[in-house]
N, CA and C atoms as a LAMMPS dump frame, in Angstrom:
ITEM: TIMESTEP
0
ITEM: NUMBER OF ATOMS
387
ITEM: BOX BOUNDS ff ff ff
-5.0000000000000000e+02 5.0000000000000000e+02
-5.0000000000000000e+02 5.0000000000000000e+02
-5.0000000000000000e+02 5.0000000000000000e+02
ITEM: ATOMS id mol type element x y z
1 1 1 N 249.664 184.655 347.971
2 1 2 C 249.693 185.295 346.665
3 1 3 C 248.544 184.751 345.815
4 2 1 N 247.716 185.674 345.424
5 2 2 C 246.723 185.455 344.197
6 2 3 C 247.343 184.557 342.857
7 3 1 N 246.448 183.659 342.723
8 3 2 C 246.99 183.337 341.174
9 3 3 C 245.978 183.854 340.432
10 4 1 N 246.046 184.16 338.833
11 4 2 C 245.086 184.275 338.156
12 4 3 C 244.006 183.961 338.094
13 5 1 N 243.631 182.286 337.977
14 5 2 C 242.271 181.668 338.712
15 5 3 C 241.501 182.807 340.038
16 6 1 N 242.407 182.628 341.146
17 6 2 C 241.912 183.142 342.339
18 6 3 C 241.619 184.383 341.814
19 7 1 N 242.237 185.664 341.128
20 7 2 C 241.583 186.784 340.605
21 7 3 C 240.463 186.927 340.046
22 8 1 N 240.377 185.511 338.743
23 8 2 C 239.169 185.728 338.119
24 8 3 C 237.766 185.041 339.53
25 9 1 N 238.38 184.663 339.928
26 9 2 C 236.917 184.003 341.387
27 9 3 C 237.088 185.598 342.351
28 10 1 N 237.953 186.014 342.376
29 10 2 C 237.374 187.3 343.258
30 10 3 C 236.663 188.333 342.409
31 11 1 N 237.123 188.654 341.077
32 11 2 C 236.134 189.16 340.256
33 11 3 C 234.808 188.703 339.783
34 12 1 N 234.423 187.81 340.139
35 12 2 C 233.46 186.829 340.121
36 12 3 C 232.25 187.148 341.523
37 13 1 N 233.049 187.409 342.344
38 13 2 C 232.883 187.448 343.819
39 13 3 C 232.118 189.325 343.624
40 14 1 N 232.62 189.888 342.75
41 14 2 C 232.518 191.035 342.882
42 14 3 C 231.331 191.951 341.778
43 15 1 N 231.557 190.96 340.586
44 15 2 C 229.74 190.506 339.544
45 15 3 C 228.849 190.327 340.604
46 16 1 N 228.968 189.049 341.89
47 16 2 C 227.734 188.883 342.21
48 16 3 C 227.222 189.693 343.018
49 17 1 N 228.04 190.647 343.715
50 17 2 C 227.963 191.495 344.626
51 17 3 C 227.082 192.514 343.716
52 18 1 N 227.684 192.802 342.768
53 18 2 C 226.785 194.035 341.876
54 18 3 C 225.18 193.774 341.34
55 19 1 N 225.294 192.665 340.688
56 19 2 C 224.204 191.444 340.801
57 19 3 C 222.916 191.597 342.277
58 20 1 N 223.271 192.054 343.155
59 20 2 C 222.694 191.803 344.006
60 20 3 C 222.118 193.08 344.702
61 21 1 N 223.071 194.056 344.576
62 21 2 C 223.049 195.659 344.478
63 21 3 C 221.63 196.247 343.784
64 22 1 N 221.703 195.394 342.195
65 22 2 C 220.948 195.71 341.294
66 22 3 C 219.598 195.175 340.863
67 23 1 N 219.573 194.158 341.806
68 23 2 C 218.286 193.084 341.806
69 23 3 C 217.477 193.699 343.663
70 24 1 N 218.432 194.071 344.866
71 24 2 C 218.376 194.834 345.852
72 24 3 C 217.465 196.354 345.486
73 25 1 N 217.78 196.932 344.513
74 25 2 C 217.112 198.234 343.972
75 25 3 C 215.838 198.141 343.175
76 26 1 N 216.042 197.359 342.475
77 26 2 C 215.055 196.982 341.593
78 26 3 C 213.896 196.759 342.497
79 27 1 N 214.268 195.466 343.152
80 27 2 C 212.888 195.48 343.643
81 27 3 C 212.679 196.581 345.121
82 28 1 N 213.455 197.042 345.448
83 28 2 C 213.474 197.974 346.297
84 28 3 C 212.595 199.153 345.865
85 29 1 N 212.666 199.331 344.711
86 29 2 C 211.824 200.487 343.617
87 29 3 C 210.35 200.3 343.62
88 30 1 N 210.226 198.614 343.189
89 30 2 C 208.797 197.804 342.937
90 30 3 C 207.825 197.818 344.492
91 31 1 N 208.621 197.593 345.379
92 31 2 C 207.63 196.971 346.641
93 31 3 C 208.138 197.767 347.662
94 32 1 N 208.951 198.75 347.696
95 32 2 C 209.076 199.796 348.904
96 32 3 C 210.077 199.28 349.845
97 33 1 N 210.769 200.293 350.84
98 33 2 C 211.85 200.203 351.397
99 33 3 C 210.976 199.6 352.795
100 34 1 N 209.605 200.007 352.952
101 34 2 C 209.069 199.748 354.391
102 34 3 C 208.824 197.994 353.591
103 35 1 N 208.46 197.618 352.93
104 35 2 C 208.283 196.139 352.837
105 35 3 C 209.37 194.961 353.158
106 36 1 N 210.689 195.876 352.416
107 36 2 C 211.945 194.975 352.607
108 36 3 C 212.268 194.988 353.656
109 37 1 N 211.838 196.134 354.417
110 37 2 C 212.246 195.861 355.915
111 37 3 C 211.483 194.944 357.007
112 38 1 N 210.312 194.996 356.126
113 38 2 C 209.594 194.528 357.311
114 38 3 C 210.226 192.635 357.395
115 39 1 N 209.291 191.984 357.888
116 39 2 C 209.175 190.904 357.972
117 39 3 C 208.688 189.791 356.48
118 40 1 N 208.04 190.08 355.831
119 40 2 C 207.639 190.206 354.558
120 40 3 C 206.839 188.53 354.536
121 41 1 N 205.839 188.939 355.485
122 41 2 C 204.489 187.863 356.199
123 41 3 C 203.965 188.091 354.442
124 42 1 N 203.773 188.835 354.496
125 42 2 C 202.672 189.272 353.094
126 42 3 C 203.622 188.85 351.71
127 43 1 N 203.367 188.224 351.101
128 43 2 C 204.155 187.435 350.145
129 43 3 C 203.587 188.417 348.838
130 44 1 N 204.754 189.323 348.62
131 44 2 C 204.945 189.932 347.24
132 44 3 C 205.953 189.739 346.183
133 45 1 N 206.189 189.924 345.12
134 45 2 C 206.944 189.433 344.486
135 45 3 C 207.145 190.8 343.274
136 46 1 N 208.601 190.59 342.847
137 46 2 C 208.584 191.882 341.733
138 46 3 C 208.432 191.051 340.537
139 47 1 N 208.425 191.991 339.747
140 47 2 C 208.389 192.106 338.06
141 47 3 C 208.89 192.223 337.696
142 48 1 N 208.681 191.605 336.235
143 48 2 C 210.082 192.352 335.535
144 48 3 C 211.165 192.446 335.19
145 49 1 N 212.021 193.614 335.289
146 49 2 C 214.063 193.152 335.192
147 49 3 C 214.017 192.954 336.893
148 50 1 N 213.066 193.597 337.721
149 50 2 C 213.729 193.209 339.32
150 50 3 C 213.443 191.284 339.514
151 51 1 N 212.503 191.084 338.792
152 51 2 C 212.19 189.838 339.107
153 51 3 C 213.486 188.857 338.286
154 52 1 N 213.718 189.367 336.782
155 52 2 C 214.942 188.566 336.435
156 52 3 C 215.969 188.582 337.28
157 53 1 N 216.273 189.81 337.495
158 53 2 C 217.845 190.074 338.439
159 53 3 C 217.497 189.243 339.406
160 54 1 N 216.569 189.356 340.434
161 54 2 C 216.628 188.039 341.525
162 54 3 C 216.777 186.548 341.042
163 55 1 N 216.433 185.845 339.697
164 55 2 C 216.679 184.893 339.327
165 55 3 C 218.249 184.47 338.912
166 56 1 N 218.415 185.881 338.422
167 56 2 C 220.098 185.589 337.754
168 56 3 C 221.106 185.919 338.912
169 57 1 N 220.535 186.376 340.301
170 57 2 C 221.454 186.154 341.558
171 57 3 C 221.219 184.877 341.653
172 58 1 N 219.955 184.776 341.901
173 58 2 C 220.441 182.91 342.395
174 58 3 C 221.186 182.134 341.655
175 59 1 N 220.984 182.426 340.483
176 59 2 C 221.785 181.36 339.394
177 59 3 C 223.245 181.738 339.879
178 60 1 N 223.505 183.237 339.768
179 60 2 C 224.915 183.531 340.104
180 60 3 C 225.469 183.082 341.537
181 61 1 N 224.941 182.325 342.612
182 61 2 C 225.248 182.414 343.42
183 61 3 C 225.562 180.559 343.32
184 62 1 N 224.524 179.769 342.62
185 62 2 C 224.788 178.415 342.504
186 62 3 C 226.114 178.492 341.656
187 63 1 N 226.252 179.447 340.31
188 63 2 C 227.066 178.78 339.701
189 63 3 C 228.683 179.174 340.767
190 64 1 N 228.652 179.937 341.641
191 64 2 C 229.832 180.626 342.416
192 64 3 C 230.055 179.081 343.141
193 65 1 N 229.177 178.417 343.643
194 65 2 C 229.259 177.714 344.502
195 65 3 C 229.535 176.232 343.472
196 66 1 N 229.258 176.412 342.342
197 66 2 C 230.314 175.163 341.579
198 66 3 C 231.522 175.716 340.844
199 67 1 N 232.108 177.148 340.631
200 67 2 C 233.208 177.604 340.54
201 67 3 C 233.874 177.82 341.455
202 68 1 N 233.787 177.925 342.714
203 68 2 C 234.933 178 343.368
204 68 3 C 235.351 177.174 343.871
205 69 1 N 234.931 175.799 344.091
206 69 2 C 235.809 174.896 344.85
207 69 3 C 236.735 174.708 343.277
208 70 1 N 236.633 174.11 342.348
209 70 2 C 237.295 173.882 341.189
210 70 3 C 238.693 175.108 341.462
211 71 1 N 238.336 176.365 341.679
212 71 2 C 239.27 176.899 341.191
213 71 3 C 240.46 176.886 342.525
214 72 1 N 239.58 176.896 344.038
215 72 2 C 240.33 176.736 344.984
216 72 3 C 241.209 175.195 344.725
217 73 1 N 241.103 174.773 344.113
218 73 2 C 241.494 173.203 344.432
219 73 3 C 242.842 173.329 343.813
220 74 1 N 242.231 173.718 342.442
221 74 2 C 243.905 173.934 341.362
222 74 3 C 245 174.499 342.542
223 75 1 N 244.566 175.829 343.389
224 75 2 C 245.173 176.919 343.522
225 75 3 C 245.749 176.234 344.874
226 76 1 N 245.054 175.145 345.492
227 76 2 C 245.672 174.895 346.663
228 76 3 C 246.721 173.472 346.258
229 77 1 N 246.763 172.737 345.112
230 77 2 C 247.145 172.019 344.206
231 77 3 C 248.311 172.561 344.096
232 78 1 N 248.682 174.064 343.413
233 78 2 C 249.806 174.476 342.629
234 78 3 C 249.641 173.976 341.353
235 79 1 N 248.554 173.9 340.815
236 79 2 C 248.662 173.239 339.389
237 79 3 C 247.684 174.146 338.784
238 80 1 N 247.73 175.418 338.498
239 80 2 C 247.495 176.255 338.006
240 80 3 C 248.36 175.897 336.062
241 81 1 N 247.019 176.936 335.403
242 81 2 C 247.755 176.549 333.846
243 81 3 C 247.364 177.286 333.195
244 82 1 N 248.008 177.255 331.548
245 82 2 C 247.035 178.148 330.832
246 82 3 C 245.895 177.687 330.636
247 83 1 N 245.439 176.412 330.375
248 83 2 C 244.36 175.767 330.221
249 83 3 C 243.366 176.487 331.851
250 84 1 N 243.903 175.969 332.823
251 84 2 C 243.098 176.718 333.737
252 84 3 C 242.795 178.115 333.57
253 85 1 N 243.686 178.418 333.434
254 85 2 C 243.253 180.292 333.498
255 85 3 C 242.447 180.507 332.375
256 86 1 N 242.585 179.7 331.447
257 86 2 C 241.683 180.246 329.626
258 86 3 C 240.234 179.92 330.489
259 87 1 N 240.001 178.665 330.891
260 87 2 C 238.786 177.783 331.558
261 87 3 C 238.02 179.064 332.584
262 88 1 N 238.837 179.485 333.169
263 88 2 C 238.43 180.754 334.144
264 88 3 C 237.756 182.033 333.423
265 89 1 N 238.872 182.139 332.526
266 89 2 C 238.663 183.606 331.801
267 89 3 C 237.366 183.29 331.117
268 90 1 N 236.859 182.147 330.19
269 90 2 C 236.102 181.8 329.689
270 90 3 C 234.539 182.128 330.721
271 91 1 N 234.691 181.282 331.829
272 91 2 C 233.925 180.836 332.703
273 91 3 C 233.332 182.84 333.252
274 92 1 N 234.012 183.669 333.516
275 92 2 C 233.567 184.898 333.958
276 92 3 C 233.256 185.954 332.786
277 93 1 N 234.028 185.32 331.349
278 93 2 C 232.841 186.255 330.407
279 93 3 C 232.066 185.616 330.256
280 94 1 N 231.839 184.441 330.176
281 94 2 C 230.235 183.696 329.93
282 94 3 C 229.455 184.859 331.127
283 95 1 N 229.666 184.847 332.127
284 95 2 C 228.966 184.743 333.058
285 95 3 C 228.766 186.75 333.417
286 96 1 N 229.829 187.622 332.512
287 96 2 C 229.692 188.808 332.535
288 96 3 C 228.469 189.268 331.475
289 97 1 N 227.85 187.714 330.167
290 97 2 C 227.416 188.356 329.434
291 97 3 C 225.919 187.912 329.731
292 98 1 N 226.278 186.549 330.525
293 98 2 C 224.618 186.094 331.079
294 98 3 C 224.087 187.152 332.182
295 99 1 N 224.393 187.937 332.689
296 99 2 C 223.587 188.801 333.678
297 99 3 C 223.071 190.003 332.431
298 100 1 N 223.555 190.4 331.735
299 100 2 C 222.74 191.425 331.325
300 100 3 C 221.689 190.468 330.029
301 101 1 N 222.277 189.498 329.628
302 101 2 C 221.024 188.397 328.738
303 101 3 C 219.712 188.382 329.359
304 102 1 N 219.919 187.88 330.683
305 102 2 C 218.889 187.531 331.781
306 102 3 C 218.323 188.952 332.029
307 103 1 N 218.474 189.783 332.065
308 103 2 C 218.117 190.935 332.669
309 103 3 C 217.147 191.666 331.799
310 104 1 N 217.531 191.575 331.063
311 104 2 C 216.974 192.254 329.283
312 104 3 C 216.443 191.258 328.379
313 105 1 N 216.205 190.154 329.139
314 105 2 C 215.138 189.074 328.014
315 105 3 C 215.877 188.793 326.912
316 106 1 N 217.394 188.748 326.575
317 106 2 C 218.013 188.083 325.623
318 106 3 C 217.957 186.174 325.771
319 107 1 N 217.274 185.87 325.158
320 107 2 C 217.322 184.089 325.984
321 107 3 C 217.964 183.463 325.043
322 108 1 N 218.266 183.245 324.018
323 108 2 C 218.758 182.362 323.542
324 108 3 C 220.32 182.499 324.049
325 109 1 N 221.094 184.517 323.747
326 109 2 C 222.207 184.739 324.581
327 109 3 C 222.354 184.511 325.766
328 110 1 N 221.139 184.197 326.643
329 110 2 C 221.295 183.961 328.054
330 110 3 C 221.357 182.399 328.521
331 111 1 N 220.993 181.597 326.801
332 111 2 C 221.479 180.103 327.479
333 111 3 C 222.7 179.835 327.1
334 112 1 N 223.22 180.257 325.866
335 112 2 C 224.223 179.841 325.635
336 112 3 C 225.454 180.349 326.181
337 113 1 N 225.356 181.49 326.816
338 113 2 C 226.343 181.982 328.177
339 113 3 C 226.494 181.163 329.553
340 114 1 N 224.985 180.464 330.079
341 114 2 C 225.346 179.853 330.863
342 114 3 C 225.949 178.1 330.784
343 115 1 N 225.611 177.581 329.387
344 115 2 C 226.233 176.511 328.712
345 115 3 C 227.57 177.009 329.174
346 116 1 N 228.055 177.83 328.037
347 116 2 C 229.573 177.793 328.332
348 116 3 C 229.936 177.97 329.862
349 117 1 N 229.604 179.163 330.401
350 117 2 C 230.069 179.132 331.679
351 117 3 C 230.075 178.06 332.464
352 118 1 N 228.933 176.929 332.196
353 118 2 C 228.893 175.894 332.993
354 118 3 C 229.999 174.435 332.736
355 119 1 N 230.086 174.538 331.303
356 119 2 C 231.194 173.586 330.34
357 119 3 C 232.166 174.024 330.871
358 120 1 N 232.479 175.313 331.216
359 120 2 C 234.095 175.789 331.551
360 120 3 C 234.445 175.594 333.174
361 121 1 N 233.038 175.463 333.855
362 121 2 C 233.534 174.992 335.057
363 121 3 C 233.855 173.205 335.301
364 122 1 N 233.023 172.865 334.794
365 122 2 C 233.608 171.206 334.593
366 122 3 C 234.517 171.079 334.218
367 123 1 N 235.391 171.946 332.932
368 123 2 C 236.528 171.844 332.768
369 123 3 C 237.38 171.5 333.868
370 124 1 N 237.134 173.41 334.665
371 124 2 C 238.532 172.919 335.296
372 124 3 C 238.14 171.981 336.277
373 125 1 N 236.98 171.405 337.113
374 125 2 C 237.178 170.538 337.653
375 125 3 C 237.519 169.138 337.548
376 126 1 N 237.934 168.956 336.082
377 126 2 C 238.592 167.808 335.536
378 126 3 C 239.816 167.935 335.444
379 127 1 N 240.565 169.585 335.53
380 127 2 C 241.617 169.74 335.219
381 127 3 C 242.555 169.645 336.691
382 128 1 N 241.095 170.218 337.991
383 128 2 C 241.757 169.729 339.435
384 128 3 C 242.133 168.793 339.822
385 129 1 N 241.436 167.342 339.022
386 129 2 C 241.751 165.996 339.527
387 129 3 C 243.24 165.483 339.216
């Protein structure tokens, strides 16, 4: 059975997927479908929102990889809470509002989204111990 935590990490799971869709097109648009296929010897690079979106996957993919053990831990714990779940809920709108910050050159909104998102994952991994 899903707990809340585990929902908000599969919805999380499912941002980065789109995230990746959309940074996948972008530069798919910029440098051609025969480039991505090829081998990509010839070192090109996009511009732009395709070039942000590839930055804000990676970010999205580090910060996945310091949110989910935290949230697996609670969940394999049984010590799920409101404090956890607020910490969660917190942690995936930060992180619903840093992809379009990043994308669209909002920076000051795009640090202080990943502040919080990042404060809210330490949370709960203080809240796993």
């Amino acid at each position: 059975m899903l707990t809340s935590e585990l929902s908000i990490l599969a919805l999380y799971g499912l941002l980065v997927a789109i995230t990746l869709i959309l940074q996948a097109t972008g530069t798919m648009n910029q440098l051609g479908m025969g480039y991505l296929l090829s081998s990509r010897d010839e070192g090109r690079t996009a511009q732009g929102i395709a070039a942000r979106l590839d930055r804000a996957l990676s970010n999205s993919v580090t910060a996945m990889a310091l949110f989910a053990p935290a949230v697996l831990i609670i969940a394999l714990r049984d010590q799920p809470s409101g404090s956890s779940l607020l910490a969660a809920q917190v942690f995936l709108a930060a992180r619903v509002v840093y992809l379009p910050a990043y994308a669209f050159k909002i920076t000051g909104l795009r640090s202080l989204a990943w502040t919080v998102g990042f404060f809210a994952t330490v949370l709960l991994y203080f809240m796993a111990l």
